[in-house]
Backbone as JSON Lines, residues from 0, in Angstrom:
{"i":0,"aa":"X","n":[106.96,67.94,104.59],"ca":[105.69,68.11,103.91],"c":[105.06,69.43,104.37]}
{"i":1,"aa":"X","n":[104.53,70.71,103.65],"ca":[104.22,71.76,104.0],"c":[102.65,71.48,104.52]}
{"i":2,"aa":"X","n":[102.52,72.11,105.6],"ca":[101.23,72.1,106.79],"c":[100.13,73.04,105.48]}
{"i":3,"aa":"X","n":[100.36,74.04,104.68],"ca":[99.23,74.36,104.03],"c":[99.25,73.94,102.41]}
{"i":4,"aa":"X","n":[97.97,73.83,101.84],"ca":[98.2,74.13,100.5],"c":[97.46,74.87,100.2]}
{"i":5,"aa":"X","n":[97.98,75.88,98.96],"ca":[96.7,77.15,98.25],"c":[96.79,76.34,97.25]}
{"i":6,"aa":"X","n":[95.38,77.45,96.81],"ca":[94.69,77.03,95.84],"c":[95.25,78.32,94.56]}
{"i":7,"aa":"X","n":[94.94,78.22,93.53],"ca":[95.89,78.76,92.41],"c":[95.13,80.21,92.93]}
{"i":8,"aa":"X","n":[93.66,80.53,93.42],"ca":[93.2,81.55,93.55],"c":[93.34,82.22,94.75]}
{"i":9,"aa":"X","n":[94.03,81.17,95.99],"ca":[94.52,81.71,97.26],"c":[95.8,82.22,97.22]}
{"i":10,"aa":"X","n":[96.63,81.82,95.97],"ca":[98.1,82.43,95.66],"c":[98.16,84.06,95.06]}
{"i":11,"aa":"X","n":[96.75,83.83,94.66],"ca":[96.67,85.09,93.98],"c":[96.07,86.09,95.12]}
{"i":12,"aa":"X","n":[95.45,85.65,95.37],"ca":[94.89,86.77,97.15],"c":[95.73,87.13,98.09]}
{"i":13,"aa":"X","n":[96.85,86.28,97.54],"ca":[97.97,86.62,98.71],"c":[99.02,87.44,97.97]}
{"i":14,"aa":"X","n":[99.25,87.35,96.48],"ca":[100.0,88.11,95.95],"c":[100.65,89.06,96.47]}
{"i":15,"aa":"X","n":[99.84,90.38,96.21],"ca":[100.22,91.7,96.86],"c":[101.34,91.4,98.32]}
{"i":16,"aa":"X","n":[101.18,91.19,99.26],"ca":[101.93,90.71,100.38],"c":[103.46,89.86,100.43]}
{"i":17,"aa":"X","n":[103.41,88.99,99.14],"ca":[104.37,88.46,98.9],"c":[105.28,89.37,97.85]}
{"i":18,"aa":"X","n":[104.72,90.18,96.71],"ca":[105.18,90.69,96.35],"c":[106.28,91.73,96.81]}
{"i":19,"aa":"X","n":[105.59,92.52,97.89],"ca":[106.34,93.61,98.7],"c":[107.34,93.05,99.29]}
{"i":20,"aa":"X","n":[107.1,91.71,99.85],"ca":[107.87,91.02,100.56],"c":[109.31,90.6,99.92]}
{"i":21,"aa":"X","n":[109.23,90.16,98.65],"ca":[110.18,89.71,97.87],"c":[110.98,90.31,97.27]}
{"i":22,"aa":"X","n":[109.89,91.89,96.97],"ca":[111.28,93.27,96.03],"c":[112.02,93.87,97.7]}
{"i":23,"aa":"X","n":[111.35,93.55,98.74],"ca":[112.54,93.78,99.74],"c":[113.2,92.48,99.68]}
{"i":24,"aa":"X","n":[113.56,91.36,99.28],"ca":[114.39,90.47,99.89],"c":[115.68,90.65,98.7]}
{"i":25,"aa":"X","n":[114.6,91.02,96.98],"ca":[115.3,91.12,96.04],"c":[116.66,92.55,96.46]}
{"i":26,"aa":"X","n":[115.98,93.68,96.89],"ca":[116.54,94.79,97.12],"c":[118.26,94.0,97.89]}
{"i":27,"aa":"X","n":[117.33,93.79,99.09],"ca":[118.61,93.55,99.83],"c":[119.8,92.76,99.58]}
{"i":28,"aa":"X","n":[119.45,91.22,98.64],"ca":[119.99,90.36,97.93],"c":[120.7,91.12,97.26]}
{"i":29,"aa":"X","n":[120.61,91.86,96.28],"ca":[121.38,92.69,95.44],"c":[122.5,93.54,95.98]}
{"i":30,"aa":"X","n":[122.47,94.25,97.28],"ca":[123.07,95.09,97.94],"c":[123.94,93.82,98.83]}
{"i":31,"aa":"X","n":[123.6,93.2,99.08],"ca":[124.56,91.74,99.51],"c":[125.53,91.66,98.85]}
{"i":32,"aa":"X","n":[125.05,91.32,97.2],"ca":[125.67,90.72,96.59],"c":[127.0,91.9,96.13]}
{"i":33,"aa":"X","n":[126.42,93.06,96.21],"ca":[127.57,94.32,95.71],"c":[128.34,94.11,97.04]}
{"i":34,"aa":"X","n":[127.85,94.3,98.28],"ca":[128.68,94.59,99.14],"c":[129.91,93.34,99.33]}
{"i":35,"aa":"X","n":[129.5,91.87,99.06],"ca":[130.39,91.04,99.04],"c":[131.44,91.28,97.69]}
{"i":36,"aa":"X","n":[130.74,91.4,96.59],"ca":[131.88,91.63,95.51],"c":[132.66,92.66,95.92]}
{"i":37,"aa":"X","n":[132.65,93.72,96.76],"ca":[133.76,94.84,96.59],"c":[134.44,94.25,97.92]}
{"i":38,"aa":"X","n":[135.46,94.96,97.92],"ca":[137.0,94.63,98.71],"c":[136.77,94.65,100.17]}
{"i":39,"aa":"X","n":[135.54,95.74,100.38],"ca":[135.23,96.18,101.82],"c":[134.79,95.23,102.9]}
{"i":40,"aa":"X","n":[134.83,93.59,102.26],"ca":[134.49,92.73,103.27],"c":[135.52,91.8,103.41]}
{"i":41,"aa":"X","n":[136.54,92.18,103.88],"ca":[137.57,91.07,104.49],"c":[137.82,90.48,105.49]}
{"i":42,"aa":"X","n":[137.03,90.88,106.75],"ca":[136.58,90.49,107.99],"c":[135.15,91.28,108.28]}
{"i":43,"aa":"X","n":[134.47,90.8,109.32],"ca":[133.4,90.8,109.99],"c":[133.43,92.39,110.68]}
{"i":44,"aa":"X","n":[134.79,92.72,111.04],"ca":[134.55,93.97,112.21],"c":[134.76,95.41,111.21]}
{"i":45,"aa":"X","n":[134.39,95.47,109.31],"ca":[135.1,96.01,108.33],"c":[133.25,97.01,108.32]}
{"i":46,"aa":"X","n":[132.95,97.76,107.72],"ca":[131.72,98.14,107.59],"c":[131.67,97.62,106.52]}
{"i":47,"aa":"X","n":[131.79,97.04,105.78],"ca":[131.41,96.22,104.99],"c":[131.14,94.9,105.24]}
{"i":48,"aa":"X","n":[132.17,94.17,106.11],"ca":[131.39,92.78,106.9],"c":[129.6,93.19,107.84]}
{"i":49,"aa":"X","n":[130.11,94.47,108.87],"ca":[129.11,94.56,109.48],"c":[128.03,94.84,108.49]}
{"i":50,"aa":"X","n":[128.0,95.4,107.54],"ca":[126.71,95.73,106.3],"c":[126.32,94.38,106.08]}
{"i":51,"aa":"X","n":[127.05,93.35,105.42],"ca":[126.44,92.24,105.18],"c":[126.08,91.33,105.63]}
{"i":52,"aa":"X","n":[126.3,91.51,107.0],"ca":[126.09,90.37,107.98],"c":[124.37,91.21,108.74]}
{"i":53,"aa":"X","n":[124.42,92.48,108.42],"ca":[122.84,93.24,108.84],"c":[121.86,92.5,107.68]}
{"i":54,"aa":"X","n":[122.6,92.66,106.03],"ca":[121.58,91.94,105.28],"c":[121.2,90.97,105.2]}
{"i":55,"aa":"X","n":[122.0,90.01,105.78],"ca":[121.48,88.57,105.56],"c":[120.63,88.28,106.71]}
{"i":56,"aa":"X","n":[120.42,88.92,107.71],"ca":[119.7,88.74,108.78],"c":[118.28,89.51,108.75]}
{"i":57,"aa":"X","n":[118.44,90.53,107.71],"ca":[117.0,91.29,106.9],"c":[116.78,89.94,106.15]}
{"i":58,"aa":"X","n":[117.72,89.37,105.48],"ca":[116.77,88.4,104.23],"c":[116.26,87.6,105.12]}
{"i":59,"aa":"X","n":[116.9,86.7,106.09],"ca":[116.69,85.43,106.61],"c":[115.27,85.81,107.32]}
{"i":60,"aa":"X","n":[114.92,86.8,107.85],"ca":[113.96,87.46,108.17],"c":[112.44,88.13,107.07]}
{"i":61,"aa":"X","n":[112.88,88.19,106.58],"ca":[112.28,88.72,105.43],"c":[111.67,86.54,104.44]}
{"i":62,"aa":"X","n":[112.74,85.67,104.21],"ca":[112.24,84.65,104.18],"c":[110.86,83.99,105.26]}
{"i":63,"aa":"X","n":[111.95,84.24,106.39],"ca":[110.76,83.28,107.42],"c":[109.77,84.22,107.06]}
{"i":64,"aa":"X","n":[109.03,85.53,106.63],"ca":[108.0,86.39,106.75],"c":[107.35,85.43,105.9]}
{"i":65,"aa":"X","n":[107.69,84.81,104.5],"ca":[107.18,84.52,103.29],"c":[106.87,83.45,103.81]}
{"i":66,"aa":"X","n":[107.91,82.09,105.06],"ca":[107.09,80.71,105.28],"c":[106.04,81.11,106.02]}
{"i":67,"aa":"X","n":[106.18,81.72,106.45],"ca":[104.49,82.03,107.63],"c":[103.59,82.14,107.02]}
{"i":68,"aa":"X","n":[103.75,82.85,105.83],"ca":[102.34,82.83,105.03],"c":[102.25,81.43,104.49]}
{"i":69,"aa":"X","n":[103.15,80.32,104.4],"ca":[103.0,79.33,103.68],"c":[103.79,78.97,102.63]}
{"i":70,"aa":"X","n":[104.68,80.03,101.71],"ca":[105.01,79.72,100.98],"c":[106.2,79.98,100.88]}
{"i":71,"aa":"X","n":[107.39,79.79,100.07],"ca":[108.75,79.97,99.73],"c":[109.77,80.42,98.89]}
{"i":72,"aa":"X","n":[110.7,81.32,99.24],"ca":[112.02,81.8,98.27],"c":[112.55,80.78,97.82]}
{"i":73,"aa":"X","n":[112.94,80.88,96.72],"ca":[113.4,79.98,95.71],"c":[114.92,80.7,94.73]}
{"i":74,"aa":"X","n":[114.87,82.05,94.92],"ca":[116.01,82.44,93.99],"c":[116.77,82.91,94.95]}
{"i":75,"aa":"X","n":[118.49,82.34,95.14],"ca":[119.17,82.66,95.57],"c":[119.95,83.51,94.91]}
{"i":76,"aa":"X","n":[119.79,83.87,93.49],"ca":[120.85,84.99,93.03],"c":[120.54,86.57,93.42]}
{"i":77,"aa":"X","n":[119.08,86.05,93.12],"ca":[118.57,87.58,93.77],"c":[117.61,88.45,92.29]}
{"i":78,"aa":"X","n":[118.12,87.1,91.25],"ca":[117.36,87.88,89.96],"c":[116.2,87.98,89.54]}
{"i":79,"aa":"X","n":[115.44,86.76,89.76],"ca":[114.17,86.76,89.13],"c":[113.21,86.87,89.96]}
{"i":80,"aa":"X","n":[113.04,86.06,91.79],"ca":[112.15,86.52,92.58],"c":[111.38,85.38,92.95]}
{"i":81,"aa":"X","n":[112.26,83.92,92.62],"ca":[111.05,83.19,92.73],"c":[110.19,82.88,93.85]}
{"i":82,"aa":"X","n":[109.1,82.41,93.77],"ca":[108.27,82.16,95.15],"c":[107.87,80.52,94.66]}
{"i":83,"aa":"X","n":[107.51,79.67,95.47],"ca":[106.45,78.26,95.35],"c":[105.82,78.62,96.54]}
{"i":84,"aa":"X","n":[104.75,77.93,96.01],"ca":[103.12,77.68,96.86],"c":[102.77,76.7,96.99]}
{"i":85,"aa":"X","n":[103.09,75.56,98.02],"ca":[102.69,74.0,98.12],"c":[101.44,74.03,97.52]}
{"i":86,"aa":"X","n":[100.86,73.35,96.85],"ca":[99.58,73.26,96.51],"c":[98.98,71.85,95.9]}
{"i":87,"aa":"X","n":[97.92,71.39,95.5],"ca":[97.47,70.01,95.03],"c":[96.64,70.54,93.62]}
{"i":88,"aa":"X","n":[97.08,69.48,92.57],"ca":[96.3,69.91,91.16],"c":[96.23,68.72,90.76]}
{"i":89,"aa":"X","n":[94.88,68.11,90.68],"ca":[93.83,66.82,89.82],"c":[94.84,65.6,91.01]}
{"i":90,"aa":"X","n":[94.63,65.71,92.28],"ca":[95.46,64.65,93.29],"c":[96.35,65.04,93.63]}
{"i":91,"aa":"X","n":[97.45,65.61,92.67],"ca":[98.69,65.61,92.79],"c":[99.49,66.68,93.64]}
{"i":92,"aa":"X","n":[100.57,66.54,94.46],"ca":[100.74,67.62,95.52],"c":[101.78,68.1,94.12]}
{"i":93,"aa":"X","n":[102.15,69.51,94.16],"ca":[102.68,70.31,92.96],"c":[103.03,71.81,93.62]}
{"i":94,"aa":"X","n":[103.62,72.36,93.19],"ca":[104.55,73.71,94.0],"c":[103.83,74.62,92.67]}
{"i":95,"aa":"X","n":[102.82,75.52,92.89],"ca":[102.51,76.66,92.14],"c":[103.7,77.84,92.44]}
{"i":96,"aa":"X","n":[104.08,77.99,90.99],"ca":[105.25,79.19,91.08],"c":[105.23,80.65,90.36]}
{"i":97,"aa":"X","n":[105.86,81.45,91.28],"ca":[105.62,82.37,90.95],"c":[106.88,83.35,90.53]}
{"i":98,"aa":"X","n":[106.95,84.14,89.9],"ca":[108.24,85.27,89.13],"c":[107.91,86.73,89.37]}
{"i":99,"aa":"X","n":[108.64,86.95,90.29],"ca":[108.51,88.59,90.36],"c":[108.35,89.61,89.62]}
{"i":100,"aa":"X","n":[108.68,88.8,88.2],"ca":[108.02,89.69,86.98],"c":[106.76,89.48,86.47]}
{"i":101,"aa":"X","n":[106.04,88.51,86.85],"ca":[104.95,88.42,86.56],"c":[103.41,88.37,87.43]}
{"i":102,"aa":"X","n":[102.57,89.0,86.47],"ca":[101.84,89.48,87.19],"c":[100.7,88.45,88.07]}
{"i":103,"aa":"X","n":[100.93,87.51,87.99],"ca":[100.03,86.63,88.83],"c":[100.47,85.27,88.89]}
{"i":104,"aa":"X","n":[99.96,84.44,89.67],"ca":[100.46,83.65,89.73],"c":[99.7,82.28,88.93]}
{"i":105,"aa":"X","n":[100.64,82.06,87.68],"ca":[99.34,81.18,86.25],"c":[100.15,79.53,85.95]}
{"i":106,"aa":"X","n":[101.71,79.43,87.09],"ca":[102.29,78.23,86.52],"c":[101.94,77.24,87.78]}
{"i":107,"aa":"X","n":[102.77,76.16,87.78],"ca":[103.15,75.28,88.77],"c":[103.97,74.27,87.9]}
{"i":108,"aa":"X","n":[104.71,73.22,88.94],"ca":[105.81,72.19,88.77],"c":[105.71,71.13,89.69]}
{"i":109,"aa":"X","n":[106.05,69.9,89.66],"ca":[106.23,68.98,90.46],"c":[107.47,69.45,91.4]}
{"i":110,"aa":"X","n":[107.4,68.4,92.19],"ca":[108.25,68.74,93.77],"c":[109.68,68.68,93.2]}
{"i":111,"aa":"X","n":[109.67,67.75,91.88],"ca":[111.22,67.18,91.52],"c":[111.11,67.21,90.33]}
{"i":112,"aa":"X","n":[110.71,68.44,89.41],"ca":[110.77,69.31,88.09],"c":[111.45,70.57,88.03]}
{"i":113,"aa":"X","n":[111.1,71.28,89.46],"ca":[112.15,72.43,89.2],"c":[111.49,73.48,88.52]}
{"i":114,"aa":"X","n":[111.91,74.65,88.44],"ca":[111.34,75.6,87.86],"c":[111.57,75.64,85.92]}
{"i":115,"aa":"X","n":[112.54,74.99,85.59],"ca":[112.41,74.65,84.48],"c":[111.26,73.62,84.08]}
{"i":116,"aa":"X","n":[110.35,73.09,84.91],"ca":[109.23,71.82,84.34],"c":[108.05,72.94,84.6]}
{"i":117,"aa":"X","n":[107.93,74.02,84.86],"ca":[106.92,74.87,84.74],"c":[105.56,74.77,83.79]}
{"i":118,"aa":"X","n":[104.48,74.44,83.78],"ca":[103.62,74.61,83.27],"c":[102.39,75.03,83.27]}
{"i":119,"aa":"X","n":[101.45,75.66,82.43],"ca":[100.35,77.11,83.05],"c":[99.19,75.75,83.89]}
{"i":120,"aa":"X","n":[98.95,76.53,85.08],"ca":[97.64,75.88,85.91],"c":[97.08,75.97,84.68]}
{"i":121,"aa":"X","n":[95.7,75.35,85.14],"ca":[94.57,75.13,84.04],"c":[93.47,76.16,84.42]}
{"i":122,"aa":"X","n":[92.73,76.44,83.14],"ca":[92.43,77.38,83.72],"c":[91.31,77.7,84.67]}
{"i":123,"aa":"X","n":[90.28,76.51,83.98],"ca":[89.25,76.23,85.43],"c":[89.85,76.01,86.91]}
{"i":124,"aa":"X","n":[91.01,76.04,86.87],"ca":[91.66,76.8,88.96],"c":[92.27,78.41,89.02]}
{"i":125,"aa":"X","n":[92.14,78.84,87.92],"ca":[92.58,80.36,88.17],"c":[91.03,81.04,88.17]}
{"i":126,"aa":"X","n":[89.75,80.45,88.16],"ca":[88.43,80.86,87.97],"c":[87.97,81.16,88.88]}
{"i":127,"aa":"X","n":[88.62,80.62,90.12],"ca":[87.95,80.59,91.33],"c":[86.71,79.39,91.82]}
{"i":128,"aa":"X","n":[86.87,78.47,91.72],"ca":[86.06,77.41,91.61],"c":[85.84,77.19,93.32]}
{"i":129,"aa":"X","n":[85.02,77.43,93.67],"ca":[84.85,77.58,94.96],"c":[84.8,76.14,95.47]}
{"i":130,"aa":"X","n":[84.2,74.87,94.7],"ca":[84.39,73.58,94.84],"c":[85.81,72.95,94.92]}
{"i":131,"aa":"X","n":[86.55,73.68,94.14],"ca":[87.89,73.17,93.83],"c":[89.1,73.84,95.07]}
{"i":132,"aa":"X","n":[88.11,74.88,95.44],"ca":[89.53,76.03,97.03],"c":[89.05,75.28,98.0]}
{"i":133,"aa":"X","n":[87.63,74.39,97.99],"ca":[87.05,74.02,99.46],"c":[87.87,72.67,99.48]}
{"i":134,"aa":"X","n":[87.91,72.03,98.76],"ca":[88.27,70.82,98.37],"c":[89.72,70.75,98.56]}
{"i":135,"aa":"X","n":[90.52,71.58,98.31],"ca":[91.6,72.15,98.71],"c":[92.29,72.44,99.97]}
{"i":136,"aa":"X","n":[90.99,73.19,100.99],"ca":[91.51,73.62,101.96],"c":[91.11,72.31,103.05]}
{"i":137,"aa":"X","n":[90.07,71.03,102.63],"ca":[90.24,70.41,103.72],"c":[91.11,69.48,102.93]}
{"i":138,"aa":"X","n":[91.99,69.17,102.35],"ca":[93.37,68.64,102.16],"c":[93.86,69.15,102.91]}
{"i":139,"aa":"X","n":[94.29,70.62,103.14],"ca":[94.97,71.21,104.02],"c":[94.71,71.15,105.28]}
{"i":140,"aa":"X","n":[93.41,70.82,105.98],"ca":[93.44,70.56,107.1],"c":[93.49,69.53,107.06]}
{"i":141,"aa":"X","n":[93.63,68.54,106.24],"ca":[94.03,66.9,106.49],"c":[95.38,66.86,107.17]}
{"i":142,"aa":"X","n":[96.11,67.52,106.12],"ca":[97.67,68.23,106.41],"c":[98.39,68.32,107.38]}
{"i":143,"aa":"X","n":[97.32,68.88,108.33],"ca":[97.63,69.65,109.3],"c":[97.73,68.57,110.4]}
């Protein structure tokens, strides 16, 4: 069970930070993924093993950066960027998600929907409802 939840307008305050965070994990993911497809990794002691065994220890690093803030990598291919944001909407605990292509963060999904059950927050929580982040954050210190 995740120790915080945001609020659709604390996902968005945090944006910027996660963003940077993720076109480096995307970057490196990608350069992973070339360096494993070509021939140059057939053992560990190859500069091509040693390259990819440096990136995955940037990503794995670069992940834990994203749980500290609270929230989580979700795309292992490396394509789209996803992030979730434990969060609670009308009771319900729900993963607000986010796409590296897009510019804010406007969906969420149940725990066991997946990023295909995606659907837009509402919009009185992207308003900033200061009743609705307070209300929020002592869930989160319930949480805790």
């Amino acid at each position: 069970m995740p120790r915080r939840l945001f609020t659709p307008v604390h996902a968005n305050r945090t944006l910027p930070l996660v963003r940077r965070i993720v076109e480096d994990i995307l970057r490196a993911g990608r350069e992973l993924r070339t360096v494993l497809e070509s021939n140059e990794v057939s053992d560990v002691d190859t500069d091509g093993g040693v390259r990819a065994t440096e990136l995955r220890e940037e990503i794995r690093k670069l992940i834990a950066e994203l749980e500290g803030i609270g929230c989580f990598y979700k795309d292992w291919g490396f394509d789209k960027g996803l992030v979730d944001f434990p969060s609670k909407i009308e009771g319900r605990r729900v993963l607000l998600c986010w796409r590296s292509d897009e510019s804010s963060v406007a969906f969420y999904h149940g725990y066991e929907d997946g990023y295909a059950g995606r659907r837009p927050i509402p919009a009185a929580l992207l308003g900033g409802n200061d009743t609705s982040e307070s209300e929020q954050e002592q869930a989160s210190d319930a949480a805790n």
